[in-house]
SEDREN-707403 format. One record per residue (C-alpha): x, y, z. Coordinates in steps of 0.5 Angstrom, whole numbers, padded with zeros to 4 digits, always signed. Example, Ala and Ser with C-alpha at 12.3 -4.5 7.8 and 13.67 -1.06 7.14 Angstrom:
<sites>
+0025-0009+0016/+0027-0002+0014/
</sites>
This chain:
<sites>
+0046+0039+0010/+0038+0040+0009/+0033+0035+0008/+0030+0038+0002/+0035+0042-0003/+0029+0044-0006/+0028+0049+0001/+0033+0053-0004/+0028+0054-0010/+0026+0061-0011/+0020+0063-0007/+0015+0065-0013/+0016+0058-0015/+0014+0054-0010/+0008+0060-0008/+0006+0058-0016/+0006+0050-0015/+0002+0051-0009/-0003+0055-0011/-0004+0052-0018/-0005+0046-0014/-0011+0049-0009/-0013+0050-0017/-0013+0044-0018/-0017+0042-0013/-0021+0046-0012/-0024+0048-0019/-0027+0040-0019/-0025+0039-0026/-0021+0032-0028/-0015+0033-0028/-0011+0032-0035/-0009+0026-0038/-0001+0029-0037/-0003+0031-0030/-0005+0024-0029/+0001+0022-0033/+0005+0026-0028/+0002+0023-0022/+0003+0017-0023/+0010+0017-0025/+0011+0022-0019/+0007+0015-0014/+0012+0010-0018/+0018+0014-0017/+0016+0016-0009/+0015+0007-0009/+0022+0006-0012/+0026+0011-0008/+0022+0010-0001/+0025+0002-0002/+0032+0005-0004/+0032+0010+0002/+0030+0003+0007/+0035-0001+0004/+0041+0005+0004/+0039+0007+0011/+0039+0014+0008/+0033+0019+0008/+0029+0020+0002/+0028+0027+0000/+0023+0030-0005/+0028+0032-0010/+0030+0025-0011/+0023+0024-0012/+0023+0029-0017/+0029+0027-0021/+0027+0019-0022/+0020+0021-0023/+0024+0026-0029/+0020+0031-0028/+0021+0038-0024/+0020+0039-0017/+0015+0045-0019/+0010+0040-0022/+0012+0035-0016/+0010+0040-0011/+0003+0042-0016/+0001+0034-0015/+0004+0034-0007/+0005+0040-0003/+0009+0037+0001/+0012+0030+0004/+0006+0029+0008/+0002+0029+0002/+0006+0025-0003/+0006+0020+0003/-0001+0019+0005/-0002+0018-0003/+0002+0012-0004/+0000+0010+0002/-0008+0010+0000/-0006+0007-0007/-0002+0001-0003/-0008+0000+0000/-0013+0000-0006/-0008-0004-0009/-0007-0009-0005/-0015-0010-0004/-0016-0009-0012/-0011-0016-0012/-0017-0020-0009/-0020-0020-0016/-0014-0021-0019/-0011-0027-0016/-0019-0030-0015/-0019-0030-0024/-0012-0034-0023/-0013-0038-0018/-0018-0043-0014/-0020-0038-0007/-0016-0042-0002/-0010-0041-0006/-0012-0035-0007/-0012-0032+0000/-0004-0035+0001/-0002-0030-0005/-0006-0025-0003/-0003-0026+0005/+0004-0025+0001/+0002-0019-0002/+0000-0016+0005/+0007-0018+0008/+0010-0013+0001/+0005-0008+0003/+0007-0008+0010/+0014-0008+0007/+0012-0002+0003/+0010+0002+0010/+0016+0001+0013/+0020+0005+0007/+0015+0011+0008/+0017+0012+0015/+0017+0017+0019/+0013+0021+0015/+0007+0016+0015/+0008+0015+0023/+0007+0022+0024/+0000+0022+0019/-0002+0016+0024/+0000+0020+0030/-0005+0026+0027/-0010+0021+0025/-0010+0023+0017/-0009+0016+0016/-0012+0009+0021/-0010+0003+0022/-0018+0002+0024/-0020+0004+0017/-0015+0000+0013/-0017-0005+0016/-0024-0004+0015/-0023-0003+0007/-0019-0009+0007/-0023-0014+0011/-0029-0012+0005/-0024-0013+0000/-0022-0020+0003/-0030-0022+0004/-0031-0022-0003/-0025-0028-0003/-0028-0032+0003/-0035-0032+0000/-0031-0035-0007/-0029-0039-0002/-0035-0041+0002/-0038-0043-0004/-0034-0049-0008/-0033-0051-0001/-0024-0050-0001/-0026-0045+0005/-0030-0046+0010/-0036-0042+0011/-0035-0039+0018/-0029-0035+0017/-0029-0027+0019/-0026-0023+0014/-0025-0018+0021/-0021-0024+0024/-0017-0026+0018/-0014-0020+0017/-0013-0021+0025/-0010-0027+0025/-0006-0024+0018/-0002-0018+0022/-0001-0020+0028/+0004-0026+0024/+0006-0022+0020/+0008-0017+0026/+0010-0022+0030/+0015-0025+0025/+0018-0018+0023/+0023-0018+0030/+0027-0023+0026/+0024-0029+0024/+0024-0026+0016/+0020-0028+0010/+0021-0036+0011/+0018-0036+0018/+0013-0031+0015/+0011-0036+0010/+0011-0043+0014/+0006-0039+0019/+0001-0037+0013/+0001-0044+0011/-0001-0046+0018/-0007-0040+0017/-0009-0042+0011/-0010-0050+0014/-0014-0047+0019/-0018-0044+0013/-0019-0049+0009/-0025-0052+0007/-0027-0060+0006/-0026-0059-0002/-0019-0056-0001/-0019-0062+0005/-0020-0067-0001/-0017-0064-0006/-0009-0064-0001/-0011-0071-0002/
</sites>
């Protein structure tokens, strides 16, 4: 069976959603309040069927997409000319989203409590990775998409954490986000051969004592 059933639309269908897609693009005007509505069902549903896919063994298709999103493959194909499309998106959005966390879990919790939560909400955006597949290796492989980029945008977002931290002295003051973030996906690789998510957790605590500042020190008692 084909990969995608949406290979039998008609012809001028799928010239229309691309076309209507260059428009979109290329005209410069925001998108409409609908078309952002659509997109971003069309994010959420790729997020829930790609970790369906995982789970099931079963390649994800861009009908199934469409259908969880409840929209037509025409307007998936409007928002996403192709897979490579929709998944270098999801992917970009993960990673805006996990560096928009650092904000969030800084508004809830002290800094070096905060950098143990955010440690667990990259281990989910690896996870998140792994769901996507082959179709973000073969952005990888074409450089649409660089570990040294995301890298990069994660480093600065988790800086903001460890000046939070440096600063009420829960963190100490000699940390480098860039070796953090090291330290964070070389556990998180080492530990996803077979040692799961406890062992994950029991080698973040083991990070983060190594971070921890002499108010955090004091605070453990």
């Amino acid at each position: 069976m084909a990969e995608e059933t949406s290979a039998e639309r008609p012809q001028d269908d799928a010239q229309r959603s691309r076309v209507d897609a260059q428009r979109s693009q290329g005209d410069g005007r925001r998108p409409r309040a609908d078309a952002r509505r659509n997109r971003e069902r069309l994010l959420a549903a790729a997020r829930a069927v790609f970790a369906a896919g995982q789970e099931s063994g079963r390649p994800v298709t861009l009908d199934q997409v469409a259908r969880e999103a409840g929209v037509g493959i025409g307007t998936l194909y409007r928002h996403f000319p192709s897979r490579e499309a929709l998944v270098e998106a999801l992917y970009r959005e993960e990673v805006e989203q996990l560096c928009a966390s650092v904000d969030v879990l800084l508004e809830r919790t002290p800094p070096d409590l905060a950098l143990r939560g955010w440690m667990d909400c990259f281990a989910d955006y690896v996870e998140a990775k792994q769901e996507m597949g082959d179709a973000l290796r073969a952005l990888i492989d074409t450089g649409v998409v660089t570990a040294e980029k995301s890298r990069e945008r994660l480093a600065g977002a988790l800086r903001r954490l460890l000046d939070a931290g440096a600063a009420d002295g829960t963190l100490r003051a000699d940390l480098r986000a860039e070796d953090l973030v090291t330290a964070i996906v070389g556990v998180v690789m080492a530990t996803g051969i077979a040692g799961g998510r406890v062992q994950l957790g029991r080698l973040f605590d083991l990070v983060l004592a190594g971070a921890r500042g002499p108010a955090a020190t004091r605070a453990d008692g």
